[in-house]
C-alpha positions, 0 to 999 in steps of 0.5 A, spaced: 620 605 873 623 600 869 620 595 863 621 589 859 618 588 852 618 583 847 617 583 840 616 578 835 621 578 830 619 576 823 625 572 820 622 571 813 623 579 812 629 582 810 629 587 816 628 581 820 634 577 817 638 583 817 636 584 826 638 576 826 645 576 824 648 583 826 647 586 833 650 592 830 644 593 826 639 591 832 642 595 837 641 601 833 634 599 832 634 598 839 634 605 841 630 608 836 624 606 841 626 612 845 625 619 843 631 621 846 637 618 847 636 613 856 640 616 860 641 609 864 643 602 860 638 600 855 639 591 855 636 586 850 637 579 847 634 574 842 630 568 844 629 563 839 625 558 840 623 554 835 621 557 828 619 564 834 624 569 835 623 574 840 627 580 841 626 582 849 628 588 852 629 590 858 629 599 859 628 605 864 622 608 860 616 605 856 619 605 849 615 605 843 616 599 839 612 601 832 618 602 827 620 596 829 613 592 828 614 597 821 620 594 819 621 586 822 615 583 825 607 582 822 604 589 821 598 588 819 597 580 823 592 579 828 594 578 835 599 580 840 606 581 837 608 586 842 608 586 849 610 591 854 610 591 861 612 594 868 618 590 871 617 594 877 614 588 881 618 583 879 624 587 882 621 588 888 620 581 889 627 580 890 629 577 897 634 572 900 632 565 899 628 566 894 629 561 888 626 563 880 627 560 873 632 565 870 635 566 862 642 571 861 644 571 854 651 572 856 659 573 853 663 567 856 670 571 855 677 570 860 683 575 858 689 571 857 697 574 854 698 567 851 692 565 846 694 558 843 692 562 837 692 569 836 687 572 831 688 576 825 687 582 828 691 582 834 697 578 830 696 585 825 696 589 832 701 585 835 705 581 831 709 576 837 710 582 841 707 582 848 701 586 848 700 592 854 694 587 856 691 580 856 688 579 849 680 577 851 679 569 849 672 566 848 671 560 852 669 555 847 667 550 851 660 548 855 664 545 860 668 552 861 662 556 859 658 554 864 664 555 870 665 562 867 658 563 870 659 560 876 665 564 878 661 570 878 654 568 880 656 570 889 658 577 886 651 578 883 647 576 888 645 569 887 647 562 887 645 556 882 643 550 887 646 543 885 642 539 880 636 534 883 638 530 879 642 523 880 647 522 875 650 528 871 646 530 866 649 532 859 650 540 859 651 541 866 657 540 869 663 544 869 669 543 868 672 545 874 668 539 877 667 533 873 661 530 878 657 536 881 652 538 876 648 545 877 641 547 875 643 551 869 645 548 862 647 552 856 641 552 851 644 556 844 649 558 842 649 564 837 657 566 833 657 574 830 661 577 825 659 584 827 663 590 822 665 596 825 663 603 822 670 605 820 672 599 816 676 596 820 676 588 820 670 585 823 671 582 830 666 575 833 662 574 837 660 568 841 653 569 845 651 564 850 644 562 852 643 560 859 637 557 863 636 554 868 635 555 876 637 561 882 636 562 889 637 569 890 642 571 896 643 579 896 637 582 893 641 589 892 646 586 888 641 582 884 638 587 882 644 591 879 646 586 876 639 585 872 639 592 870 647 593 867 647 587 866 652 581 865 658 581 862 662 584 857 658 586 850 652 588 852 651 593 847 651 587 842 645 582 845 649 580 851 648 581 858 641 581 860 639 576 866 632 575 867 627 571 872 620 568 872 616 565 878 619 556 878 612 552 876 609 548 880 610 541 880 603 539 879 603 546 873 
C-alpha cells in the first residue's frame, strides 16, 4: 500500500527554518517517520504556496509524522496540520488517455565534458584536465527547464498536451520550439547549498517546480515513475511527480 502525506511546516520555527533551507536535514527528518529503515524509495517535496508550506511525502507504509509536528509545525493548534492518506487508489486509476493536473519538483541537469564555466569543486578535482565523465550542469533556464521535462515525459509514461491558449503565453515554451507552448509552466524555483558530513565543499542544487497538465499513455510506466521518482536527487526534495483529478470547467 502506498501513502501520500502532507505536513504543514511552520517556517517561524527554528526547525522549520532549518527543514526549509537544507534538504540534508529534511530528508533525515523524513525518514525518522518509520520505525525502521523502508525498503522501498521513500520521495518527498516542499510545496510552498504563499505564507504556507507543505512538506508532501509520498511512502510504501503508513508513516507516523509526530516528531516532525514536535519539532516544525503547530503542536499544540487546532485544526489539521497532518493529513495521511492511501494513494492506492489514485494509482489504480491510471489508464491511456486519461488527463490529470500534475505537480514534480524536479532536478533539470544535462551532463556536459565542456562546461562554459567549471566550478570550484571540479577545477579543484579537475583542474583543465579532461574528466572520466561528463560534468552534471544544471539548465538555468525555463526555456531549457521546460524541454528538459518534455524529452523524458514519453519514457515515464505520459505526455503533456499542447496549450489551449492562442498565443504563447510566458513560462510555457521550450527552447526548442519557439511557438508551440505545452500545458506545463515552471511555478518556482528553489536554489540549496547543501553540506556534506565529511566536510567536503557543499555542492548546489536547483529545484525546479512544475504544474500543469497530462494525458497518461503507459499506465505501467506512469506508475514507476510516480513511485522512484523522477530525475537525479531525489533524496534532497526532487523527483516526486504527483496527479490530481482536472477541475471542471464550471468548478
Amino acid at each position: 500500500m502506498t501513502y501520500l502525506s502532507r505536513i504543514r511546516i511552520n517556517p517561524l520555527r527554528a526547525k522549520g527554518r532549518e527543514f526549509l533551507r537544507n534538504p540534508r536535514s529534511l530528508h533525515g527528518a523524513v525518514l525518522g517517520g518509520f520505525p525502521d529503515p523502508p525498503t522501498d524509495r521513500v520521495l518527498w517535496r516542499l510545496d510552498a504556496r504563499g505564507h504556507r508550506v507543505d512538506l508532501i511525502v509520498l511512502t510504501p507504509s503508513r508513516p507516523d509524522w509526530s516528531h516532525l509536528v514536535e519539532q516544525a509545525g503547530w503542536p499544540d493548534a487546532d485544526g489539521e496540520h497532518v493529513l495521511v492518506r492511501d494513494y492506492t487508489p489514485l494509482l489504480g486509476q491510471l489508464a491511456p488517455g486519461r488527463e490529470f493536473a500534475f505537480r514534480l519538483t524536479a532536478n533539470p541537469v544535462q551532463s556536459t565534458m565542456t562546461p562554459t564555466k567549471r566550478t570550484a569543486s571540479q577545477l579543484e578535482r579537475w583542474g583543465d584536465r579532461k574528466p572520466q565523465r561528463g560534468f552534471r550542469v544544471a539548465h538555468r533556464t525555463v526555456a531549457h527547464q521546460l524541454e528538459w521535462l518534455l524529452r523524458r515525459t514519453a519514457g515515464y509514461g505520459f505526455a503533456i498536451p499542447v496549450a489551449r491558449t492562442d498565443d504563447p503565453a510566458p513560462g510555457l515554451v521550450p527552447a526548442s520550439d519557439a511557438k508551440t507552448p505545452y500545458e506545463v509552466r515552471v511555478v518556482d524555483s528553489t536554489r540549496y547549498r547543501i553540506s556534506k558530513k565529511d566536510g567536503a565543499k557543499p555542492v548546489t542544487m536547483q529545484a525546479i517546480t512544475f504544474e500543469g497538465r497530462l494525458a497518461v499513455t503507459d499506465p505501467d510506466a506512469l506508475r514507476a515513475a510516480m513511485l522512484s521518482g523522477i530525475g537525479p536527487n531525489k533524496a534532497y526534495g526532487c523527483g516526486l511527480l504527483t496527479l490530481a483529478p482536472l477541475r471542471s470547467a464550471d468548478g
